[in-house]
C-alpha positions in Angstrom: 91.2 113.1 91.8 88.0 111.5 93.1 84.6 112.3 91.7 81.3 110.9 92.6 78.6 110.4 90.3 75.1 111.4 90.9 72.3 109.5 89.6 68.5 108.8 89.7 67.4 105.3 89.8 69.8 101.7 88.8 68.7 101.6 85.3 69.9 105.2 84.5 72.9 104.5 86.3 75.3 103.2 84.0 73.2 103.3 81.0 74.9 105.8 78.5 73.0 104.3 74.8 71.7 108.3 74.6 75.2 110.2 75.3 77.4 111.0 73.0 81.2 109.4 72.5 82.6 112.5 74.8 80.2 112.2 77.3 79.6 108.9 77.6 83.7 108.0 78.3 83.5 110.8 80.9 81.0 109.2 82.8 83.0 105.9 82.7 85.9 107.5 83.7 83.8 109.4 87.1 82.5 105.9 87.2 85.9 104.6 87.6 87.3 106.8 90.0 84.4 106.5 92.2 84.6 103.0 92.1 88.4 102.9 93.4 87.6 105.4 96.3 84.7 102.8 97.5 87.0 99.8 96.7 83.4 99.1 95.0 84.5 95.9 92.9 80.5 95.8 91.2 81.2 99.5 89.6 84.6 98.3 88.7 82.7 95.8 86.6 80.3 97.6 85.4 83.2 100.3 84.3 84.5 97.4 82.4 80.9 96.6 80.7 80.6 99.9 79.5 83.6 99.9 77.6 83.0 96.9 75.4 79.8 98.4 75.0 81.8 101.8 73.7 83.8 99.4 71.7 80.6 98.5 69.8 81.0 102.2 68.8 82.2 103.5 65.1 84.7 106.1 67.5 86.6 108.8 66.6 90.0 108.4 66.4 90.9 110.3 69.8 88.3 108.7 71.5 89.8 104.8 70.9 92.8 105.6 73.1 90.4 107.1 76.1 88.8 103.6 75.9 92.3 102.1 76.6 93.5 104.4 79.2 89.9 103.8 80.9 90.0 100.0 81.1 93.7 100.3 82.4 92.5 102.3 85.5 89.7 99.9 85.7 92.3 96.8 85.9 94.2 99.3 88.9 91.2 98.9 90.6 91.2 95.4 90.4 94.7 95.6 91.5 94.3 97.3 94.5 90.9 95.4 95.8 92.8 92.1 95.0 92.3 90.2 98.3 95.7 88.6 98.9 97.8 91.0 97.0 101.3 88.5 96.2 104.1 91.5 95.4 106.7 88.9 94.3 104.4 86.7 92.2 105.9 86.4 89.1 102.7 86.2 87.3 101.0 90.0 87.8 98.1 89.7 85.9 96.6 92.8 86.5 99.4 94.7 85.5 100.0 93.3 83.0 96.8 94.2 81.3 97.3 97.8 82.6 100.8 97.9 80.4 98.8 96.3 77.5 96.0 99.2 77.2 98.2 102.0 78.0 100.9 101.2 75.5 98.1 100.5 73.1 96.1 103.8 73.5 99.9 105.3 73.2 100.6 103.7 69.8 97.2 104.7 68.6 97.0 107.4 65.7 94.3 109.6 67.4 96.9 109.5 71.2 98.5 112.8 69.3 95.3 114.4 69.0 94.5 114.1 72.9 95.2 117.4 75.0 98.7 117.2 76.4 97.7 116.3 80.2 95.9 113.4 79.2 98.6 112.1 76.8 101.1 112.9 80.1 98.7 111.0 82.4 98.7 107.9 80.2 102.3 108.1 79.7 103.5 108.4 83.4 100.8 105.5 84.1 102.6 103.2 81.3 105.9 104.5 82.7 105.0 103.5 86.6 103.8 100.1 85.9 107.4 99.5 83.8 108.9 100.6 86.9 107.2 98.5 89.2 108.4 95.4 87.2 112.3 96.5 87.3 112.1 97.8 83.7 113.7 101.2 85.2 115.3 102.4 81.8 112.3 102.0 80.0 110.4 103.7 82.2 112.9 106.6 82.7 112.9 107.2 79.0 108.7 107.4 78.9 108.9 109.5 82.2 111.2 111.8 79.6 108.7 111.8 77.0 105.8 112.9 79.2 108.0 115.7 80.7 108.7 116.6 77.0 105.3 117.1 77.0 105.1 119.2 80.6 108.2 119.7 81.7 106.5 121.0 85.0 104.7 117.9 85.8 104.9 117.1 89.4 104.1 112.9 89.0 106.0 112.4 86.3 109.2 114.5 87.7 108.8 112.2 91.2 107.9 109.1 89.8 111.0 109.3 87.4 113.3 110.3 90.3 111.5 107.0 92.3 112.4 104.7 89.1 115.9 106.2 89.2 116.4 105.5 92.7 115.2 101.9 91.9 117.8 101.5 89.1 120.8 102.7 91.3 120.2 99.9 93.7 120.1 97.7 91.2 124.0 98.7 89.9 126.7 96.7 91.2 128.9 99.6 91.2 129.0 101.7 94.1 130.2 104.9 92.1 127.9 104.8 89.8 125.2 103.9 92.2 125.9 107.3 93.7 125.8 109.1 90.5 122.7 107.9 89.6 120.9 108.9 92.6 121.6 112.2 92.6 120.2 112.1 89.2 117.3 110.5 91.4 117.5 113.4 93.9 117.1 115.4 91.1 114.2 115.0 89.8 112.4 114.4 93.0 113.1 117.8 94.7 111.9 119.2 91.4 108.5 117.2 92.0 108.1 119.4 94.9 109.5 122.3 94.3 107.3 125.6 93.5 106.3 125.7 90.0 105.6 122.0 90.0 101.8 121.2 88.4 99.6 118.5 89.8 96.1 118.4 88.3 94.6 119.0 92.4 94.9 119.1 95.8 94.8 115.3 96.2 98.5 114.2 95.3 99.7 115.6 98.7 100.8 111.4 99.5 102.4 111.4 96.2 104.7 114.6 97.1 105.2 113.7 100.7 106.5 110.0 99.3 108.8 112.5 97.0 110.1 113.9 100.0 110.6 110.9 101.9 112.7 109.2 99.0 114.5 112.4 98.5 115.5 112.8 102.3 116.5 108.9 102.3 119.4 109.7 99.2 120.6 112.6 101.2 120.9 109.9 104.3 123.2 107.5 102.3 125.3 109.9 100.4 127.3 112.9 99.8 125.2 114.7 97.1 127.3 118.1 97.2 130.7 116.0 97.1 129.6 113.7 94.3 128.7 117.0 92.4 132.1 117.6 91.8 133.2 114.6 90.6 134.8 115.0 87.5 132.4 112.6 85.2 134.1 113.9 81.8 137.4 112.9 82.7 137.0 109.2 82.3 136.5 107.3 79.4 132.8 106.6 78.1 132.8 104.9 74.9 134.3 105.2 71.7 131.7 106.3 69.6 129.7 109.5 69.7 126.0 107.3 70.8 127.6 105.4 73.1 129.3 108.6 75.0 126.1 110.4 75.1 124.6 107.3 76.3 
């Protein structure tokens, strides 16, 4: 959702020494968002200045985590102004500071006392960048805990079908490829269907990418004939964990 924020003069600007904890990380986080919509690499610092200078801060425990989830959408700004973005560089700094804050605002004490969209939010953010590096079954099972969370949310539904989608193509089985997208299929027709909950009216690209990915399974396979393939009937393990795996 993008947000501008309205000010008087430079000095007021990002000066937030009078504001409380609460208000202070909300105008980093407007800050922030404003700064991706003007690909505005300055604010983007500044965003980042502000947080050390919250760090400085004796915060409350539910606060810490906001600070980490804040600087990892500052770092996908950096991301996505990055002038010669290298997609198969094996070194991916910036995301790899994104995974760092959002798994450490997850594994901080005050995360549980955050409302449960933001902990949802930072999950399916920690969840997409696992994705984006081929770590599918990670990801999957954090997409799983934010939908434990809200079981209606629209980006974490798609984005999980998307990850499952990856991890089929990855299998060098052609059964279970099938299988496993329309497990993929799955989840991303739910990301659109009614009842679905997106925080705004802004995520229409993130639902029509649902779509597309969903029309492109139905393309490549069967999805009502693979239904009734009888899964049970072949062996899965011996023990009890590894069949329910």
């Amino acid at each position: 959702m993008a947000y501008s924020v309205t000010i008087e003069n430079e000095s007021q600007k990002f000066w937030i020494a009078g504001l409380s904890d609460g208000d202070a990380l909300q105008k980093i986080g407007l800050l922030i968002d404003s700064a991706s919509d003007a690909r505005s690499a300055q604010d983007t610092d500044k965003a980042f200045a502000l947080l050390e200078q919250m760090e400085e801060r004796k915060l409350s425990p539910d606060s810490i985590p906001l600070v980490h989830y804040f600087r990892a959408n500052a770092w996908s700004n950096r991301e996505q102004m990055r002038p010669n973005p290298k997609v198969w560089a094996w070194e991916q700094p910036e995301c790899q500071e994104q995974i760092l804050e959002l798994r450490r605002a997850v594994r901080h004490v005050g995360f549980a006392e955050l409302p449960i969209l933001r902990q949802c939010q930072i999950l399916t953010n920690l969840a997409n960048q696992l994705d984006k590096i081929g770590r599918f079954i990670d990801a999957v099972e954090i997409y799983d805990r934010a939908l434990g969370l809200n079981g209606n949310s629209g980006l974490a539904r798609g984005n999980r079908g998307i990850a499952l989608s990856h991890y089929a193509r990855s299998l060098y089985d052609g059964g279970h490829t099938g299988v496993m997208l329309v497990a993929a299929h799955d989840s991303l027709t739910a990301a659109v269907a009614k009842g679905a909950f997106y925080e705004g009216l802004g995520y229409a690209p993130a639902q029509e990418a649902f779509r597309e990915e969903a029309r492109h399974i139905e393309e490549r396979i069967n999805i009502s004939a693979l239904r009734k393939v009888p899964l049970r009937k072949y062996r899965t393990g011996k023990s009890g964990a590894e069949r329910r795996y």
